[in-house]
PyMOL CGO cylinders between C-alpha atoms (Angstrom):
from pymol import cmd
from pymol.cgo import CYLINDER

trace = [
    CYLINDER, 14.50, 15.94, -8.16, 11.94, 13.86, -10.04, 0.3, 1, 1, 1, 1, 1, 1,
    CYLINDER, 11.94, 13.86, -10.04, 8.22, 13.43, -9.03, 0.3, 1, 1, 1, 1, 1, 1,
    CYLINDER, 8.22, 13.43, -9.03, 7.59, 10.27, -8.36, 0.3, 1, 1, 1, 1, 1, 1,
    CYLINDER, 7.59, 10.27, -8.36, 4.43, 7.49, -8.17, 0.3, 1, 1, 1, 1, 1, 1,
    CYLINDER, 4.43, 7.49, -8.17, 4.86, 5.99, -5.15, 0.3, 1, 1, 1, 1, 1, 1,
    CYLINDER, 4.86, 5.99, -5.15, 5.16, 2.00, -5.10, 0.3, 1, 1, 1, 1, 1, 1,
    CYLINDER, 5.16, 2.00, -5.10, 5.72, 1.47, -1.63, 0.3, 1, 1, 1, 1, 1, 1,
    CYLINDER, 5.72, 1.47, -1.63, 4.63, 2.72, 1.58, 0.3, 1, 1, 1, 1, 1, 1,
    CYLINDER, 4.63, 2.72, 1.58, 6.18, 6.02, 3.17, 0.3, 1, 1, 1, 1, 1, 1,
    CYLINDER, 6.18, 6.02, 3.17, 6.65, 7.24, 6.10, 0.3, 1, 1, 1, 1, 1, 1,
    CYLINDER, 6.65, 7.24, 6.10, 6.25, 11.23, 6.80, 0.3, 1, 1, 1, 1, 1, 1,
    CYLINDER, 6.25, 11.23, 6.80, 9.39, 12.05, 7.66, 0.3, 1, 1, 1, 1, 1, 1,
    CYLINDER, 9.39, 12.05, 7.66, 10.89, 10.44, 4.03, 0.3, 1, 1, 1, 1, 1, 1,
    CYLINDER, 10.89, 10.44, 4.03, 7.98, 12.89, 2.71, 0.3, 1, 1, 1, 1, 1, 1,
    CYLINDER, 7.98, 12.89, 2.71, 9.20, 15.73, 4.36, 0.3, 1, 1, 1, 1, 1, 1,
    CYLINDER, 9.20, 15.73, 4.36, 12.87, 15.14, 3.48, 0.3, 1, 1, 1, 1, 1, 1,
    CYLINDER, 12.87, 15.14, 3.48, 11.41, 14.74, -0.63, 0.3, 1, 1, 1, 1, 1, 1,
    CYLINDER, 11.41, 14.74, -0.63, 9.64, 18.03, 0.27, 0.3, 1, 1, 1, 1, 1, 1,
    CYLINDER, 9.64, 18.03, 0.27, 12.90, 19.68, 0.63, 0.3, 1, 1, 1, 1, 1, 1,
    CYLINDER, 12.90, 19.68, 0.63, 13.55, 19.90, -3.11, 0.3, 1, 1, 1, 1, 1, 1,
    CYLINDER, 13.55, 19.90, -3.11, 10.69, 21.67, -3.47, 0.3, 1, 1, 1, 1, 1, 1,
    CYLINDER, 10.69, 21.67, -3.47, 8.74, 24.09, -0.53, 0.3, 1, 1, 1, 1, 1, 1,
    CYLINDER, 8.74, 24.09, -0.53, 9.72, 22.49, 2.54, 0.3, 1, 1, 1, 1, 1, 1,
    CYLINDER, 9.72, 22.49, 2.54, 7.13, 23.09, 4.50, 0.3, 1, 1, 1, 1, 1, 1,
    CYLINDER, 7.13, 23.09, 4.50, 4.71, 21.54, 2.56, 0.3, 1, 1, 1, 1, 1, 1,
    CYLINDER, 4.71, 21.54, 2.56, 4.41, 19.01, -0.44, 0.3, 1, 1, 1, 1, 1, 1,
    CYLINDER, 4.41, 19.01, -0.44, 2.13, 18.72, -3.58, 0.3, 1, 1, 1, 1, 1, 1,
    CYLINDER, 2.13, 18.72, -3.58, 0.56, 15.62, -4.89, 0.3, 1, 1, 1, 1, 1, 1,
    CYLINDER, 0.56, 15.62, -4.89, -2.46, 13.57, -6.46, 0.3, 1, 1, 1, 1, 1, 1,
    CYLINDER, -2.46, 13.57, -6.46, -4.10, 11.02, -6.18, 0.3, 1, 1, 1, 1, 1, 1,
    CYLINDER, -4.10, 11.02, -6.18, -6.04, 8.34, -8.34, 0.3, 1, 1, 1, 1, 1, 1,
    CYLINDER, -6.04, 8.34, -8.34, -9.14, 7.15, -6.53, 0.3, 1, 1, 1, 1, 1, 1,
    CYLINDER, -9.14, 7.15, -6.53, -10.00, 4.21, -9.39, 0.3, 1, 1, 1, 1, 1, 1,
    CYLINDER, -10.00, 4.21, -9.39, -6.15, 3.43, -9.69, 0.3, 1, 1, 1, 1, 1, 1,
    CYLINDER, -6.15, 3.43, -9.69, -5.24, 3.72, -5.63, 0.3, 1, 1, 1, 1, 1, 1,
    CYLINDER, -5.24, 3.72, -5.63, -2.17, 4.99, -6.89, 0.3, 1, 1, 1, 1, 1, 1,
    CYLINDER, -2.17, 4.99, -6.89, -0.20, 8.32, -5.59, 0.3, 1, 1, 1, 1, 1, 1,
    CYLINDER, -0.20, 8.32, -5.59, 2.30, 10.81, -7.18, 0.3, 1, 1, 1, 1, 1, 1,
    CYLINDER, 2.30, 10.81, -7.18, 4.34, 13.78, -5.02, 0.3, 1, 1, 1, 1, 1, 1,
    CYLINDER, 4.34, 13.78, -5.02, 6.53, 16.07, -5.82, 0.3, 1, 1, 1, 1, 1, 1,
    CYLINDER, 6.53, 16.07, -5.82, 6.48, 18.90, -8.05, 0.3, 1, 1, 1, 1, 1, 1,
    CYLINDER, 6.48, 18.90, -8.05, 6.04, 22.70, -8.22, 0.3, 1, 1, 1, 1, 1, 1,
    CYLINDER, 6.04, 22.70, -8.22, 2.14, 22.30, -9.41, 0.3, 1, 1, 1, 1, 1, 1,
    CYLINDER, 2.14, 22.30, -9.41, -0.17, 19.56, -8.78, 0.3, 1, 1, 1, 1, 1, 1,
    CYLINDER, -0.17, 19.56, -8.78, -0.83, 19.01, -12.30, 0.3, 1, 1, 1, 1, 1, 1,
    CYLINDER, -0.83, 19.01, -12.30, 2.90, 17.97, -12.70, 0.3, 1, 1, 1, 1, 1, 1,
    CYLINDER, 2.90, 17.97, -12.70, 2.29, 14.92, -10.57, 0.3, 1, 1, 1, 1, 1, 1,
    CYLINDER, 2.29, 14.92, -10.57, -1.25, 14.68, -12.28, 0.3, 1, 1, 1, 1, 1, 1,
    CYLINDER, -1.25, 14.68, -12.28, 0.04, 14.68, -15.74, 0.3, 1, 1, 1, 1, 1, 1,
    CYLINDER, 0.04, 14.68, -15.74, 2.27, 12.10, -14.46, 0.3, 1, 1, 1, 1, 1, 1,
    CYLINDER, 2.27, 12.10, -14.46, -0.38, 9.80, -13.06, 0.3, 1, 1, 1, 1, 1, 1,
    CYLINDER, -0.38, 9.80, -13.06, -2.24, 10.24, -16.56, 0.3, 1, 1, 1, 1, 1, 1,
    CYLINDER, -2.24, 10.24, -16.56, 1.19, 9.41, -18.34, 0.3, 1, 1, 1, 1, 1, 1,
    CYLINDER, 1.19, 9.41, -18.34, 1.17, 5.88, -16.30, 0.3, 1, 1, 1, 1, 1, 1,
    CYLINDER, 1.17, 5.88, -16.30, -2.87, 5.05, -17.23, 0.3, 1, 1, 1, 1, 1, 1,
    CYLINDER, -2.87, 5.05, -17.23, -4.88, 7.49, -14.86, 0.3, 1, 1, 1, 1, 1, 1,
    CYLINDER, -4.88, 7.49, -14.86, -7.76, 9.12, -16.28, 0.3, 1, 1, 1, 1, 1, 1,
    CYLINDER, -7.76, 9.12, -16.28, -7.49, 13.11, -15.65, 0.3, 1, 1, 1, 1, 1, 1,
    CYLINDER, -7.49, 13.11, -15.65, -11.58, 12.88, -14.01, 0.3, 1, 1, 1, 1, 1, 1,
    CYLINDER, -11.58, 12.88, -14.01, -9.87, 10.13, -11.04, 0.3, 1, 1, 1, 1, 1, 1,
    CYLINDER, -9.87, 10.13, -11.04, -6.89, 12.12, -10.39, 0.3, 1, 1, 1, 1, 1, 1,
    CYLINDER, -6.89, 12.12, -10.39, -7.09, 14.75, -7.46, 0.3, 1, 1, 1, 1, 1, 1,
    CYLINDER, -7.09, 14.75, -7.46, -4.39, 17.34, -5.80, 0.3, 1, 1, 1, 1, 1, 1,
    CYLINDER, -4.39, 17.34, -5.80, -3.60, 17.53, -2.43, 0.3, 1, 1, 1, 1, 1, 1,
    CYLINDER, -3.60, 17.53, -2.43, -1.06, 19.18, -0.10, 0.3, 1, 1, 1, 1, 1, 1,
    CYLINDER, -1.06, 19.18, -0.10, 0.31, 17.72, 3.21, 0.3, 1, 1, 1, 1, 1, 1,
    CYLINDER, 0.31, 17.72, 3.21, 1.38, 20.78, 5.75, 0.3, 1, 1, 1, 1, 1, 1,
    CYLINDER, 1.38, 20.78, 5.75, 4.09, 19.73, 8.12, 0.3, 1, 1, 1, 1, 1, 1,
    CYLINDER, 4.09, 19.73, 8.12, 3.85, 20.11, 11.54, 0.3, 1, 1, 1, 1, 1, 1,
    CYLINDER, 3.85, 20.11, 11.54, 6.42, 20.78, 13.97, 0.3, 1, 1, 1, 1, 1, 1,
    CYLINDER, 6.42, 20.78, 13.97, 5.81, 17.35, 15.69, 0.3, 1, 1, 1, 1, 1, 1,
    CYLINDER, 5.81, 17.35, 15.69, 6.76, 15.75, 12.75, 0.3, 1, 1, 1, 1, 1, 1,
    CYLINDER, 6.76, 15.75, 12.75, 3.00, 14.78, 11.63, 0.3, 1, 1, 1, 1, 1, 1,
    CYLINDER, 3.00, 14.78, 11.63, 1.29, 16.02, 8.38, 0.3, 1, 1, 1, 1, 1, 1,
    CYLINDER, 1.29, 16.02, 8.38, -1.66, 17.55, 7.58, 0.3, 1, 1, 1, 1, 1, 1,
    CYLINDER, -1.66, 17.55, 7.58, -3.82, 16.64, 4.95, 0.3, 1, 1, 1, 1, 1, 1,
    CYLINDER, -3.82, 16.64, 4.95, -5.56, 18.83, 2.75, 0.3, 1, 1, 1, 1, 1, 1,
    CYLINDER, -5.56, 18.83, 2.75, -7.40, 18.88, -0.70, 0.3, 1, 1, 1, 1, 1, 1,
    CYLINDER, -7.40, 18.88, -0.70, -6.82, 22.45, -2.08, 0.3, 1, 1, 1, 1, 1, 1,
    CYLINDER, -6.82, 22.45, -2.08, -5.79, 22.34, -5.79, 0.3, 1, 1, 1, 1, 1, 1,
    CYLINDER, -5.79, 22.34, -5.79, -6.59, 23.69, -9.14, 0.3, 1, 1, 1, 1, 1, 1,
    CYLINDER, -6.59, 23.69, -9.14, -6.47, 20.25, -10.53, 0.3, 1, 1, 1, 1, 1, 1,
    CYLINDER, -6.47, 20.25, -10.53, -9.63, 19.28, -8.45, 0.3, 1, 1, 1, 1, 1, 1,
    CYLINDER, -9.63, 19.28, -8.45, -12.04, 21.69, -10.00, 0.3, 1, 1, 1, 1, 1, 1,
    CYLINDER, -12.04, 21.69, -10.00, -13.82, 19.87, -12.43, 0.3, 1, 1, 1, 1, 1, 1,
    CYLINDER, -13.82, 19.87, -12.43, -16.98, 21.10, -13.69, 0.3, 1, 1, 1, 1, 1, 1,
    CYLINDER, -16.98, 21.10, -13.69, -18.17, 18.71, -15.68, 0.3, 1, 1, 1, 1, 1, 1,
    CYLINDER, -18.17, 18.71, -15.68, -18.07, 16.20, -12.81, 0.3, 1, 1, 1, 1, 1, 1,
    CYLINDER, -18.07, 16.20, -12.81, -19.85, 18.96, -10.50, 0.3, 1, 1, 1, 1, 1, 1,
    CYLINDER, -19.85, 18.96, -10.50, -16.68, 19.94, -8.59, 0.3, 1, 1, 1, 1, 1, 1,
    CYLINDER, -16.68, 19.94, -8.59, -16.47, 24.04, -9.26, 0.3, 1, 1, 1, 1, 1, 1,
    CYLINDER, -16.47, 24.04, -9.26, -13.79, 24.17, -6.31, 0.3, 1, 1, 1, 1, 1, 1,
    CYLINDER, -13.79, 24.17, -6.31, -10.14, 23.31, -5.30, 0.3, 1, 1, 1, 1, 1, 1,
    CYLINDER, -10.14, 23.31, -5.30, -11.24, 21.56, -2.82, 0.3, 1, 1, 1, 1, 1, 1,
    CYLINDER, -11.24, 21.56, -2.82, -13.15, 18.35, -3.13, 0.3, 1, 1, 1, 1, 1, 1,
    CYLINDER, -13.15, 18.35, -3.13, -16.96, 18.53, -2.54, 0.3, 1, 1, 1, 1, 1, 1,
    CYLINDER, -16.96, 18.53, -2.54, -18.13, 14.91, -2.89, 0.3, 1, 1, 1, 1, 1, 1,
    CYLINDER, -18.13, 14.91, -2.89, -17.38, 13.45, 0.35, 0.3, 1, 1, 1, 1, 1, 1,
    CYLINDER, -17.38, 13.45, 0.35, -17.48, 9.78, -0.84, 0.3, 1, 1, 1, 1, 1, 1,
    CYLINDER, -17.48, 9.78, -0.84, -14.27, 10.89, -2.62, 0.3, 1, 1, 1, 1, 1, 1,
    CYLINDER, -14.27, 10.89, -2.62, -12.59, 13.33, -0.39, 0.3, 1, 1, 1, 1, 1, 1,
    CYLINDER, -12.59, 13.33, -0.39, -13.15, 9.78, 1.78, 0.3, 1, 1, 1, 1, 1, 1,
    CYLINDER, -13.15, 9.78, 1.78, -11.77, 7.54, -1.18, 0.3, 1, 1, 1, 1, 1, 1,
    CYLINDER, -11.77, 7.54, -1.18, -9.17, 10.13, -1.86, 0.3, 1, 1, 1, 1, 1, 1,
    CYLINDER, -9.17, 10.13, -1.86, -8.26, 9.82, 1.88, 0.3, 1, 1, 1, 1, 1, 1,
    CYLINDER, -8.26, 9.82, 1.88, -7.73, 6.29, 2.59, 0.3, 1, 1, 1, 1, 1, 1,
    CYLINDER, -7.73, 6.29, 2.59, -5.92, 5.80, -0.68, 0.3, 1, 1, 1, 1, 1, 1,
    CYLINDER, -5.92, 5.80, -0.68, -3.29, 8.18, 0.70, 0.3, 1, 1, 1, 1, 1, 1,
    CYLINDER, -3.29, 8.18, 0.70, -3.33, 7.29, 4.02, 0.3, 1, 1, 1, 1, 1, 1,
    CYLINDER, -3.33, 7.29, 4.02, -2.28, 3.50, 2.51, 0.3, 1, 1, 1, 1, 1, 1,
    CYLINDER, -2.28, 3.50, 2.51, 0.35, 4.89, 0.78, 0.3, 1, 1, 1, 1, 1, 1,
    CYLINDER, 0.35, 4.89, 0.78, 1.97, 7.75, 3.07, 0.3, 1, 1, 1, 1, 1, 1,
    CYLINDER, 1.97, 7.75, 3.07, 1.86, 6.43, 6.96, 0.3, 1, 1, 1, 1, 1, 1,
    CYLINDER, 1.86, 6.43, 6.96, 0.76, 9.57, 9.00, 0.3, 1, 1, 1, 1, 1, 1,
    CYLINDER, 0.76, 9.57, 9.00, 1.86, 10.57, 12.24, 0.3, 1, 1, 1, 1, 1, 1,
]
cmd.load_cgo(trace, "trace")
């Protein structure tokens, strides 16, 4: 199964079922905060990420996150990725320290994926 840039809105439980080809109970993706565009899928976030980048992100906009799923069918959103430590911009952690982004990072998601 391909990783794919999402161009229209998703619901969770089309996530989930695309999860399938990879973990399951969990998938990987990034985001582009400048771009509002998101990529899932893939093994390692910076699969997805490279994708982005392929497509006209710039690798210091792009940011990994997972979504858990929960046994009610919802997901849970989290920013825990190698692909988000960035020195150079500040960020020396997988997750995401800025909160303006983490917010930006967020909503962009959230307009993309529709969360139970």
């Amino acid at each position: 199964m391909e990783i794919k840039i999402l161009t229209e809105k998703i619901k969770m439980e089309d996530v989930r079922s695309f999860a399938g080809h990879w973990y399951g109970t969990m998938i990987k993706g990034t985001v582009d905060v400048a771009q509002q565009k998101v990529a899932l899928g893939g093994d390692y976030h910076i699969e997805s990420g490279e994708l982005l980048v392929r497509f006209g992100s710039k690798g210091k906009d792009v940011w990994g996150f997972n979504i858990r799923f929960e046994d009610d069918g919802s997901g849970i959103l989290e920013f825990d990725s190698m692909v988000n430590i960035k020195p150079a911009q500040g960020n020396k952690s997988r997750s995401i320290l800025d909160e303006n982004i983490a917010r930006v990072a967020e909503g962009v998601i959230k307009s993309w994926i529709e969360f139970v």
